[in-house]
C-alpha positions as CSV (number, residue, x, y, z in Angstrom):
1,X,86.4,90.6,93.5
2,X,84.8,88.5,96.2
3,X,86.9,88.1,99.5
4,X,86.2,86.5,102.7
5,X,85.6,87.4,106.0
6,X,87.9,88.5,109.1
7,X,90.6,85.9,109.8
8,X,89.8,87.1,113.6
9,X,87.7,84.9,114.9
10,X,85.6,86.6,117.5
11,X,85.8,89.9,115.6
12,X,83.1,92.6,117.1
13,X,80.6,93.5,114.5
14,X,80.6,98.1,114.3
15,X,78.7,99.8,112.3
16,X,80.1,102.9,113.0
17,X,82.4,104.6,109.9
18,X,86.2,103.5,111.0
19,X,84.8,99.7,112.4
20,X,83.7,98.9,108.8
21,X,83.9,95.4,107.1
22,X,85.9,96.8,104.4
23,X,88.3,93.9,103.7
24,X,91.7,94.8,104.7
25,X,95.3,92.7,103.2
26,X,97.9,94.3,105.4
27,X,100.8,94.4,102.9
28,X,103.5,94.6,104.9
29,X,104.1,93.3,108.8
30,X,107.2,91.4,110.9
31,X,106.7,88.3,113.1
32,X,109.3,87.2,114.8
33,X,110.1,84.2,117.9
34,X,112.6,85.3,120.0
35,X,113.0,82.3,121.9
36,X,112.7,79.9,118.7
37,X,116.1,78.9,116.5
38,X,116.1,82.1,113.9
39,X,118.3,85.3,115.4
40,X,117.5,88.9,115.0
41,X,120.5,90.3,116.1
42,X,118.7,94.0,115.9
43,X,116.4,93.0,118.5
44,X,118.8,91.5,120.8
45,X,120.8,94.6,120.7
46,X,119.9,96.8,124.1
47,X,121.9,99.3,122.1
48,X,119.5,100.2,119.6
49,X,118.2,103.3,118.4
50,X,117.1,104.4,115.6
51,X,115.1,107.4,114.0
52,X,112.2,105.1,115.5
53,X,113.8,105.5,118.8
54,X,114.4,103.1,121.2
55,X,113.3,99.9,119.9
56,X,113.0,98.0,123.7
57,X,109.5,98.0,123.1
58,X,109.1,95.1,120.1
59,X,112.6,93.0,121.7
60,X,110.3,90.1,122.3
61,X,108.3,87.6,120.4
62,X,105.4,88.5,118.1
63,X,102.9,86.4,116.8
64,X,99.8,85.4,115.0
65,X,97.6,85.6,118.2
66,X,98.9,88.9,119.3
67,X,98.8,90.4,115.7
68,X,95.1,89.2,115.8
69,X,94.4,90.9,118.7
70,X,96.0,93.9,117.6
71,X,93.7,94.0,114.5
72,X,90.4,92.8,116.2
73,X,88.4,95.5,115.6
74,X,89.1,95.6,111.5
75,X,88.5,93.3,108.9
76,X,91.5,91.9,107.8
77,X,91.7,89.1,105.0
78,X,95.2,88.5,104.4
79,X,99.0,89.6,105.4
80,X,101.9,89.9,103.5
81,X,104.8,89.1,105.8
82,X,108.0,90.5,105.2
83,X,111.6,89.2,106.1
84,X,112.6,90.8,109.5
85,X,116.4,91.4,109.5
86,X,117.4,88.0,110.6
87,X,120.7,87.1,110.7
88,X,121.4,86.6,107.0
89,X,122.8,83.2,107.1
90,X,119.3,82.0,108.5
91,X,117.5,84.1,105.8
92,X,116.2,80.4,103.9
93,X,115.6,79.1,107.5
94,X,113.2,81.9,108.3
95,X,111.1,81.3,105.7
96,X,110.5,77.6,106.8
97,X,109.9,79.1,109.9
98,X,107.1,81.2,108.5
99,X,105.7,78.8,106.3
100,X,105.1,76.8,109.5
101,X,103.5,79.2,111.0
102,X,101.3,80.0,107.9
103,X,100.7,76.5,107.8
104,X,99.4,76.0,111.3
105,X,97.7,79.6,112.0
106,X,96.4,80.3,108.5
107,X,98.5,83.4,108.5
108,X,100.0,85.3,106.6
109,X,99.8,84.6,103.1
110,X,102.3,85.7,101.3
111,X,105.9,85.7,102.5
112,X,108.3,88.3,100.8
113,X,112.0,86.8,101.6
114,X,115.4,88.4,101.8
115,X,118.3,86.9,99.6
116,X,121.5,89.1,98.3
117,X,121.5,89.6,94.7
118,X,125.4,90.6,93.8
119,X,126.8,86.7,95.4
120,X,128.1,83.7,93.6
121,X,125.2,81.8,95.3
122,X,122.1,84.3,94.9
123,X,120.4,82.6,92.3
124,X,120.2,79.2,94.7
125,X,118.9,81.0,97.6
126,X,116.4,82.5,95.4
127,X,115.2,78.9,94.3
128,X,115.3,77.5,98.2
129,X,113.1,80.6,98.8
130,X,111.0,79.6,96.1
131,X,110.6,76.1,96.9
132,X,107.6,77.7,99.6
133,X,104.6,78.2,97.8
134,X,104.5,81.4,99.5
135,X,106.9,83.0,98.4
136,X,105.7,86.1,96.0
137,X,109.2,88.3,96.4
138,X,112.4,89.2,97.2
139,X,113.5,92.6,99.8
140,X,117.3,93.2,99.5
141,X,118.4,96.3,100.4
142,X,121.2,98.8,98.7
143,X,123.1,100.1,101.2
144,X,121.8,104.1,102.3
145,X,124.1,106.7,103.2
146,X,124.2,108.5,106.7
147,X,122.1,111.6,105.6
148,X,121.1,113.9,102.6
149,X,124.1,115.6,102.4
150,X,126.5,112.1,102.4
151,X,127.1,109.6,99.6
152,X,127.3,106.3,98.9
153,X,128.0,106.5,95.5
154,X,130.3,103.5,94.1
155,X,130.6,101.6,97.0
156,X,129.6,97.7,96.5
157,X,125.9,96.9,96.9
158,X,125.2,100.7,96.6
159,X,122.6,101.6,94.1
160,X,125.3,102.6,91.8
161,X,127.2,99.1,92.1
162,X,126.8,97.7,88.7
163,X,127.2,94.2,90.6
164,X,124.0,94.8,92.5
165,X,121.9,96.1,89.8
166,X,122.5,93.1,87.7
167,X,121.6,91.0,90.4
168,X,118.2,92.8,90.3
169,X,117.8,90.6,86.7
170,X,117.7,87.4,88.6
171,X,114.5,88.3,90.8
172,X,112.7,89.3,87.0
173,X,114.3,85.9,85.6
174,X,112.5,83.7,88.4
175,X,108.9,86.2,88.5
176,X,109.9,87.5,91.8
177,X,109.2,91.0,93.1
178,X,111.1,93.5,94.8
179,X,110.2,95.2,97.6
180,X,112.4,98.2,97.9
181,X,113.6,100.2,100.6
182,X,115.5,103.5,100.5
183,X,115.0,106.5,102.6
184,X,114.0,109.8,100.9
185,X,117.0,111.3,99.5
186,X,117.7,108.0,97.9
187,X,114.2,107.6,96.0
188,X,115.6,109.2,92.6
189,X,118.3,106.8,92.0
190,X,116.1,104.5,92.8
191,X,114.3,105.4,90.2
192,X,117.6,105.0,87.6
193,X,117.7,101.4,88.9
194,X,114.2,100.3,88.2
195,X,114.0,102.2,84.8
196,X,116.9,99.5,83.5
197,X,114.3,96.4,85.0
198,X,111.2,97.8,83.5
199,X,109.0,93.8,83.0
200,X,110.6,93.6,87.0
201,X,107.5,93.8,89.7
202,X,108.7,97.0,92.0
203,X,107.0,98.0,95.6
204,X,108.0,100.7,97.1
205,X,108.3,99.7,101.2
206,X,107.3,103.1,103.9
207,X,106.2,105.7,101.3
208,X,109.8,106.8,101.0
209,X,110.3,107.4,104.4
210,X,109.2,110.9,104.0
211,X,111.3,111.4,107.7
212,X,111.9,115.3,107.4
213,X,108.6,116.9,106.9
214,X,109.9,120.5,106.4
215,X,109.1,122.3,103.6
216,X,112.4,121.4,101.8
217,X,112.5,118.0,103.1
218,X,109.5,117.4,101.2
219,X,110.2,119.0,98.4
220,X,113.0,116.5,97.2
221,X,110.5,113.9,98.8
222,X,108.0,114.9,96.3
223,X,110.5,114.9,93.5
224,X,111.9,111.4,94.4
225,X,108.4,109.8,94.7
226,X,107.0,111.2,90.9
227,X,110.2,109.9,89.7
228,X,109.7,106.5,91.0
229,X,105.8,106.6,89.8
230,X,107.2,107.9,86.4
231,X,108.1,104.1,85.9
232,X,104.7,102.4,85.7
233,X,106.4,99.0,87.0
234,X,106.3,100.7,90.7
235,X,103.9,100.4,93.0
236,X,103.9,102.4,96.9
237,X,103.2,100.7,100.3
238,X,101.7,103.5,102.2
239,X,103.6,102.9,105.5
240,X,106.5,103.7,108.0
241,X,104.6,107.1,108.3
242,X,106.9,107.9,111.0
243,X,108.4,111.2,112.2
244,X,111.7,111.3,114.1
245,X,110.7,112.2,118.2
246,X,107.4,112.1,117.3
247,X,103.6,110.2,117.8
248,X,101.9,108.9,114.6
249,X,99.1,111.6,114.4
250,X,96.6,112.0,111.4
251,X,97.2,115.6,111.0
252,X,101.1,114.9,110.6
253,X,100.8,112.3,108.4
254,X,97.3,112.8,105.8
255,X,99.1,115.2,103.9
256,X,102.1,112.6,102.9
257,X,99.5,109.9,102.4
258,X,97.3,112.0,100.1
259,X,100.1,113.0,98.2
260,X,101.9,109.9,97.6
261,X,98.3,108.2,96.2
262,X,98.1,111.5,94.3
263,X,101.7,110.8,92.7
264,X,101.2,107.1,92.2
265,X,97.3,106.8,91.4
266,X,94.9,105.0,93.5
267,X,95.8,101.9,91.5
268,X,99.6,101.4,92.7
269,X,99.2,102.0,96.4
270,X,98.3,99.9,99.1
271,X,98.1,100.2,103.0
272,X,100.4,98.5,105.0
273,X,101.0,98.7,108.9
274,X,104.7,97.6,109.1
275,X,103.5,95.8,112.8
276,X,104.9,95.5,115.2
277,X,107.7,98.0,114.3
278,X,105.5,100.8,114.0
279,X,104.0,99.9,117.4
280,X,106.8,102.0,118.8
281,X,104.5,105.1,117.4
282,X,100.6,103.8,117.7
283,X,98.6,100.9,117.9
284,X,97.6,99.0,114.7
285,X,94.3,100.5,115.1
286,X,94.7,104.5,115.7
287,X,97.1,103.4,112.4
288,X,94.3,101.6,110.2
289,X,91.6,104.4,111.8
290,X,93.8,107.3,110.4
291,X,94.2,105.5,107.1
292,X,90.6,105.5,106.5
293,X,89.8,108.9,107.6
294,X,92.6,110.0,105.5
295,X,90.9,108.5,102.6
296,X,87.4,108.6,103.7
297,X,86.3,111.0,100.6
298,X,86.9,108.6,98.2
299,X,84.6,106.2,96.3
300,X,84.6,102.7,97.9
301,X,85.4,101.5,94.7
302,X,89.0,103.3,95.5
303,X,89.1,102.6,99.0
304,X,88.8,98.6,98.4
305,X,91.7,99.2,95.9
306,X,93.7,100.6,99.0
307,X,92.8,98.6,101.7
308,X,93.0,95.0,99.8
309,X,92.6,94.7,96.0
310,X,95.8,96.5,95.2
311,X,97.9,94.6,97.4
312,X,96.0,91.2,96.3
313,X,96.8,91.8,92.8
314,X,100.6,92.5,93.4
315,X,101.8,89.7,95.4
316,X,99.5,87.2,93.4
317,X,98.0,86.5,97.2
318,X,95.4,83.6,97.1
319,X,92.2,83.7,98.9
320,X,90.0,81.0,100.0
Protein backbone atom coordinates (compact mmCIF):
# COMPACT_ATOMS: atom_id res chain seq x y z
CA UNK A 1 0.00 0.00 0.00
CA UNK A 2 1.60 3.28 -1.04
CA UNK A 3 0.86 6.35 1.32
CA UNK A 4 2.03 9.76 1.37
CA UNK A 5 4.05 11.75 3.28
CA UNK A 6 3.48 13.83 6.67
CA UNK A 7 0.53 16.23 6.46
CA UNK A 8 3.02 18.39 8.82
CA UNK A 9 4.52 20.59 6.76
CA UNK A 10 7.85 21.48 8.29
CA UNK A 11 8.14 17.98 9.83
CA UNK A 12 11.99 17.35 11.15
CA UNK A 13 13.55 14.52 9.32
CA UNK A 14 15.04 11.61 12.63
CA UNK A 15 16.56 8.86 11.97
CA UNK A 16 16.75 7.69 15.22
CA UNK A 17 14.19 4.43 16.09
CA UNK A 18 10.91 6.31 17.71
CA UNK A 19 11.26 9.56 14.91
CA UNK A 20 10.69 7.04 12.04
CA UNK A 21 8.70 7.81 8.75
CA UNK A 22 6.49 5.01 9.46
CA UNK A 23 3.13 6.30 8.23
CA UNK A 24 0.81 6.89 11.04
CA UNK A 25 -3.54 7.30 10.58
CA UNK A 26 -4.46 8.34 14.00
CA UNK A 27 -7.82 6.57 14.30
CA UNK A 28 -9.34 8.28 16.81
CA UNK A 29 -8.91 12.28 17.99
CA UNK A 30 -11.52 15.34 19.11
CA UNK A 31 -11.36 18.91 17.69
CA UNK A 32 -13.43 21.13 19.02
CA UNK A 33 -13.99 25.48 18.77
CA UNK A 34 -15.07 26.67 21.83
CA UNK A 35 -15.75 30.12 20.71
CA UNK A 36 -17.47 28.93 17.33
CA UNK A 37 -21.58 28.05 17.25
CA UNK A 38 -21.41 24.09 18.31
CA UNK A 39 -21.69 23.60 22.37
CA UNK A 40 -19.83 21.04 24.41
CA UNK A 41 -21.49 21.34 27.44
CA UNK A 42 -18.83 18.83 29.10
CA UNK A 43 -16.20 21.27 28.48
CA UNK A 44 -18.00 24.20 29.74
CA UNK A 45 -18.69 22.54 32.94
CA UNK A 46 -15.85 23.85 35.71
CA UNK A 47 -17.47 20.94 37.51
CA UNK A 48 -16.01 18.22 35.82
CA UNK A 49 -14.25 15.26 36.84
CA UNK A 50 -13.92 12.30 35.72
CA UNK A 51 -11.70 9.01 36.09
CA UNK A 52 -9.48 11.33 33.76
CA UNK A 53 -9.53 13.83 36.44
CA UNK A 54 -9.98 17.27 36.10
CA UNK A 55 -10.65 18.03 32.66
CA UNK A 56 -9.66 22.11 33.00
CA UNK A 57 -6.86 21.40 31.02
CA UNK A 58 -8.65 20.65 27.20
CA UNK A 59 -11.83 23.50 28.18
CA UNK A 60 -10.57 25.47 25.25
CA UNK A 61 -10.42 25.32 21.54
CA UNK A 62 -8.42 22.64 19.69
CA UNK A 63 -7.38 22.65 16.28
CA UNK A 64 -5.75 21.49 13.10
CA UNK A 65 -2.64 23.75 13.79
CA UNK A 66 -2.21 22.74 17.39
CA UNK A 67 -2.87 18.94 16.66
CA UNK A 68 -0.01 19.48 13.99
CA UNK A 69 2.19 20.64 16.30
CA UNK A 70 1.42 18.15 18.76
CA UNK A 71 2.32 15.40 16.16
CA UNK A 72 5.38 17.22 14.49
CA UNK A 73 7.82 14.90 15.17
CA UNK A 74 5.86 11.66 13.58
CA UNK A 75 4.60 10.88 10.43
CA UNK A 76 1.14 11.09 10.30
CA UNK A 77 -0.98 10.61 7.00
CA UNK A 78 -4.52 10.72 8.06
CA UNK A 79 -6.97 11.26 11.21
CA UNK A 80 -10.14 9.79 11.90
CA UNK A 81 -12.07 12.38 13.91
CA UNK A 82 -14.61 11.33 16.20
CA UNK A 83 -17.80 13.18 17.44
CA UNK A 84 -16.91 15.05 20.76
CA UNK A 85 -20.00 15.05 22.97
CA UNK A 86 -21.66 18.03 21.52
CA UNK A 87 -24.82 18.99 22.57
CA UNK A 88 -26.87 16.38 20.82
CA UNK A 89 -29.32 18.60 19.03
CA UNK A 90 -26.11 20.14 17.18
CA UNK A 91 -24.77 16.55 16.50
CA UNK A 92 -25.64 17.08 12.25
CA UNK A 93 -24.26 20.71 12.73
CA UNK A 94 -20.96 19.44 14.00
CA UNK A 95 -20.34 17.53 11.23
CA UNK A 96 -20.66 20.59 8.83
CA UNK A 97 -18.51 22.08 11.07
CA UNK A 98 -15.81 19.42 10.57
CA UNK A 99 -16.30 18.98 7.12
CA UNK A 100 -15.27 22.68 6.84
CA UNK A 101 -12.56 22.30 8.61
CA UNK A 102 -11.45 19.13 6.55
CA UNK A 103 -12.17 21.10 3.65
CA UNK A 104 -10.01 24.05 4.36
CA UNK A 105 -7.03 22.32 6.54
CA UNK A 106 -6.89 19.04 4.72
CA UNK A 107 -7.65 17.43 7.95
CA UNK A 108 -8.91 14.89 9.11
CA UNK A 109 -10.27 12.51 6.83
CA UNK A 110 -12.68 10.64 7.96
CA UNK A 111 -15.39 11.84 10.36
CA UNK A 112 -17.23 9.20 12.57
CA UNK A 113 -20.62 11.07 13.72
CA UNK A 114 -22.95 10.63 16.66
CA UNK A 115 -26.77 9.97 15.94
CA UNK A 116 -29.20 7.96 18.48
CA UNK A 117 -30.36 4.79 17.07
CA UNK A 118 -33.65 3.82 19.27
CA UNK A 119 -35.71 7.59 17.92
CA UNK A 120 -38.53 8.03 15.49
CA UNK A 121 -36.04 10.23 13.52
CA UNK A 122 -32.62 8.11 13.62
CA UNK A 123 -32.72 6.97 10.32
CA UNK A 124 -32.85 10.78 8.88
CA UNK A 125 -30.09 12.00 10.95
CA UNK A 126 -28.13 9.09 9.70
CA UNK A 127 -28.79 10.22 6.03
CA UNK A 128 -27.88 14.18 6.97
CA UNK A 129 -24.70 12.57 8.38
CA UNK A 130 -24.29 10.89 5.33
CA UNK A 131 -24.83 13.55 3.07
CA UNK A 132 -20.66 14.49 3.96
CA UNK A 133 -18.59 12.50 2.06
CA UNK A 134 -16.75 11.92 5.13
CA UNK A 135 -18.65 10.29 6.94
CA UNK A 136 -17.43 6.49 7.40
CA UNK A 137 -19.60 5.76 10.90
CA UNK A 138 -21.77 6.16 13.49
CA UNK A 139 -20.59 6.28 17.79
CA UNK A 140 -23.73 6.03 19.94
CA UNK A 141 -23.27 5.08 23.12
CA UNK A 142 -25.44 2.48 25.52
CA UNK A 143 -25.71 3.89 28.62
CA UNK A 144 -22.85 2.24 31.40
CA UNK A 145 -23.58 1.62 34.79
CA UNK A 146 -21.75 3.39 37.86
CA UNK A 147 -19.25 0.40 38.58
CA UNK A 148 -18.70 -3.46 38.30
CA UNK A 149 -20.78 -4.28 40.92
CA UNK A 150 -24.06 -1.97 39.56
CA UNK A 151 -26.51 -2.70 36.64
CA UNK A 152 -28.08 -1.23 34.04
CA UNK A 153 -29.76 -4.01 32.91
CA UNK A 154 -33.30 -3.22 31.18
CA UNK A 155 -33.25 0.33 31.39
CA UNK A 156 -33.93 2.10 27.83
CA UNK A 157 -30.83 2.57 25.56
CA UNK A 158 -29.02 0.02 27.86
CA UNK A 159 -27.33 -2.74 26.02
CA UNK A 160 -30.18 -4.91 26.95
CA UNK A 161 -32.93 -2.43 25.56
CA UNK A 162 -34.28 -4.36 22.67
CA UNK A 163 -35.12 -0.75 21.22
CA UNK A 164 -31.49 0.15 20.96
CA UNK A 165 -30.22 -2.99 19.58
CA UNK A 166 -32.48 -2.85 16.68
CA UNK A 167 -31.49 0.47 16.07
CA UNK A 168 -27.94 -1.00 15.63
CA UNK A 169 -29.71 -2.56 12.13
CA UNK A 170 -29.99 0.87 10.64
CA UNK A 171 -26.13 1.71 10.81
CA UNK A 172 -25.57 -2.00 8.86
CA UNK A 173 -28.66 -0.94 6.42
CA UNK A 174 -26.87 2.41 5.30
CA UNK A 175 -22.83 0.63 5.43
CA UNK A 176 -22.04 2.68 8.44
CA UNK A 177 -19.74 1.57 11.25
CA UNK A 178 -19.92 1.53 14.82
CA UNK A 179 -17.59 2.72 17.04
CA UNK A 180 -18.33 1.35 20.36
CA UNK A 181 -17.67 2.40 23.71
CA UNK A 182 -18.22 0.61 26.96
CA UNK A 183 -16.00 0.43 29.92
CA UNK A 184 -14.57 -2.95 31.00
CA UNK A 185 -17.16 -4.66 32.91
CA UNK A 186 -19.52 -3.95 30.07
CA UNK A 187 -17.30 -5.62 27.16
CA UNK A 188 -19.13 -9.13 27.37
CA UNK A 189 -22.56 -7.91 26.60
CA UNK A 190 -21.11 -6.13 24.30
CA UNK A 191 -20.22 -8.85 22.82
CA UNK A 192 -24.16 -10.42 22.87
CA UNK A 193 -24.98 -7.24 20.94
CA UNK A 194 -22.59 -7.46 18.14
CA UNK A 195 -23.02 -11.35 17.70
CA UNK A 196 -26.89 -10.44 16.55
CA UNK A 197 -25.19 -7.72 13.80
CA UNK A 198 -22.58 -9.96 12.56
CA UNK A 199 -22.27 -8.17 8.32
CA UNK A 200 -22.24 -4.77 10.93
CA UNK A 201 -18.53 -3.01 10.78
CA UNK A 202 -17.62 -2.95 14.85
CA UNK A 203 -14.52 -0.87 16.43
CA UNK A 204 -13.98 -1.12 19.64
CA UNK A 205 -13.06 2.70 21.06
CA UNK A 206 -10.04 2.77 24.32
CA UNK A 207 -9.14 -0.88 24.43
CA UNK A 208 -12.02 -1.52 26.82
CA UNK A 209 -10.95 0.90 29.21
CA UNK A 210 -8.93 -1.60 30.89
CA UNK A 211 -9.28 1.30 34.12
CA UNK A 212 -8.51 -1.24 37.15
CA UNK A 213 -5.30 -2.96 36.42
CA UNK A 214 -5.34 -5.31 39.41
CA UNK A 215 -5.00 -8.70 38.92
CA UNK A 216 -8.79 -9.34 39.08
CA UNK A 217 -9.68 -6.26 37.28
CA UNK A 218 -7.95 -7.69 34.50
CA UNK A 219 -9.03 -10.79 34.58
CA UNK A 220 -12.74 -9.98 33.60
CA UNK A 221 -10.87 -7.43 31.24
CA UNK A 222 -9.32 -10.24 29.55
CA UNK A 223 -12.38 -12.23 29.42
CA UNK A 224 -14.50 -9.32 28.00
CA UNK A 225 -11.98 -8.46 25.22
CA UNK A 226 -11.65 -12.40 23.78
CA UNK A 227 -15.31 -12.29 23.80
CA UNK A 228 -15.60 -9.26 21.75
CA UNK A 229 -12.55 -10.75 19.29
CA UNK A 230 -14.51 -14.03 19.30
CA UNK A 231 -16.89 -12.10 16.74
CA UNK A 232 -14.57 -11.56 13.81
CA UNK A 233 -16.76 -8.37 12.73
CA UNK A 234 -14.80 -6.43 15.72
CA UNK A 235 -11.98 -4.58 15.46
CA UNK A 236 -9.85 -2.66 18.75
CA UNK A 237 -8.66 0.95 18.85
CA UNK A 238 -5.65 0.67 20.98
CA UNK A 239 -6.31 3.87 23.12
CA UNK A 240 -7.65 5.59 26.32
CA UNK A 241 -4.71 3.66 28.02
CA UNK A 242 -5.44 5.54 31.05
CA UNK A 243 -5.15 4.68 34.77
CA UNK A 244 -7.37 6.45 37.36
CA UNK A 245 -4.69 9.16 39.47
CA UNK A 246 -2.17 8.18 37.36
CA UNK A 247 0.61 9.36 34.40
CA UNK A 248 0.47 7.44 31.04
CA UNK A 249 3.76 5.36 31.48
CA UNK A 250 5.01 2.49 29.16
CA UNK A 251 5.59 0.11 31.84
CA UNK A 252 1.82 0.58 33.06
CA UNK A 253 0.40 0.31 29.94
CA UNK A 254 2.72 -2.37 27.40
CA UNK A 255 1.31 -5.19 29.06
CA UNK A 256 -2.62 -4.12 28.18
CA UNK A 257 -1.48 -3.15 24.68
CA UNK A 258 0.36 -6.48 24.06
CA UNK A 259 -2.40 -8.27 25.22
CA UNK A 260 -5.27 -6.73 23.53
CA UNK A 261 -3.20 -7.26 19.86
CA UNK A 262 -2.65 -10.70 21.23
CA UNK A 263 -6.53 -11.22 21.71
CA UNK A 264 -7.60 -9.50 18.60
CA UNK A 265 -4.54 -10.32 16.08
CA UNK A 266 -2.40 -7.77 14.57
CA UNK A 267 -5.00 -7.44 11.81
CA UNK A 268 -7.96 -5.88 13.88
CA UNK A 269 -6.15 -3.30 15.91
CA UNK A 270 -5.05 -0.01 15.27
CA UNK A 271 -3.40 2.94 17.19
CA UNK A 272 -5.27 5.75 18.12
CA UNK A 273 -4.28 8.77 20.44
CA UNK A 274 -7.81 9.98 21.61
CA UNK A 275 -6.10 13.93 21.48
CA UNK A 276 -6.59 16.17 23.11
CA UNK A 277 -8.40 14.11 25.82
CA UNK A 278 -5.71 12.10 26.64
CA UNK A 279 -3.45 15.12 26.88
CA UNK A 280 -4.59 15.31 30.51
CA UNK A 281 -2.13 12.10 30.90
CA UNK A 282 0.94 12.73 28.22
CA UNK A 283 1.79 14.45 25.23
CA UNK A 284 0.79 13.01 21.77
CA UNK A 285 4.31 12.09 21.51
CA UNK A 286 5.53 10.25 24.82
CA UNK A 287 1.99 8.45 23.61
CA UNK A 288 2.96 7.49 19.91
CA UNK A 289 6.80 6.83 21.39
CA UNK A 290 5.40 4.27 23.87
CA UNK A 291 3.26 2.75 21.20
CA UNK A 292 6.18 1.96 19.10
CA UNK A 293 8.46 0.70 21.74
CA UNK A 294 5.67 -1.35 22.90
CA UNK A 295 5.58 -3.00 19.52
CA UNK A 296 9.07 -2.44 18.43
CA UNK A 297 9.70 -6.44 18.10
CA UNK A 298 7.44 -6.92 15.50
CA UNK A 299 7.94 -7.26 11.75
CA UNK A 300 7.35 -3.83 10.01
CA UNK A 301 5.12 -5.59 7.96
CA UNK A 302 2.81 -5.74 11.42
CA UNK A 303 3.80 -2.53 12.58
CA UNK A 304 2.42 -0.58 9.31
CA UNK A 305 -0.79 -2.74 9.94
CA UNK A 306 -0.90 -0.91 13.44
CA UNK A 307 0.18 2.35 12.87
CA UNK A 308 -1.97 3.07 9.47
CA UNK A 309 -3.02 0.17 7.17
CA UNK A 310 -5.53 -1.31 9.72
CA UNK A 311 -7.16 1.82 10.36
CA UNK A 312 -7.09 2.76 6.47
CA UNK A 313 -8.84 -0.31 5.58
CA UNK A 314 -11.72 0.08 8.33
CA UNK A 315 -12.98 3.43 7.77
CA UNK A 316 -12.57 3.15 3.95
CA UNK A 317 -10.21 6.44 4.48
CA UNK A 318 -8.94 7.86 1.07
CA UNK A 319 -5.46 8.97 0.43
CA UNK A 320 -4.16 11.21 -2.07
Amino acid sequence: MSLPQATNPGRPMFNADLYDDLPIVDAHHHLWDLDGQIRYPWLSNTEHMSFMGDNAAIRRSYLPAEYRRDTALHNVVATVHIEAECDRAQQVAETAWVSSIAKATGMPRTIVAHAWIDEPNSEEILLQHKAFPLVRGIRTKPIISKGPDDSVRGLQRSMQDPNWRRGLGLLEKHDLSWDLRVVWWHLEEAAEVVREHPGLRVVLNHTGYALDRSPEGLVRWRRGMEALAACPNVHCKVSGLVVPGQPWTLAANKPVILDAIRIFGVERCMFASNFPVDGLKASWDHIYSSFKKAVAHMPLADRRRLFSENAIRFYRIKLD
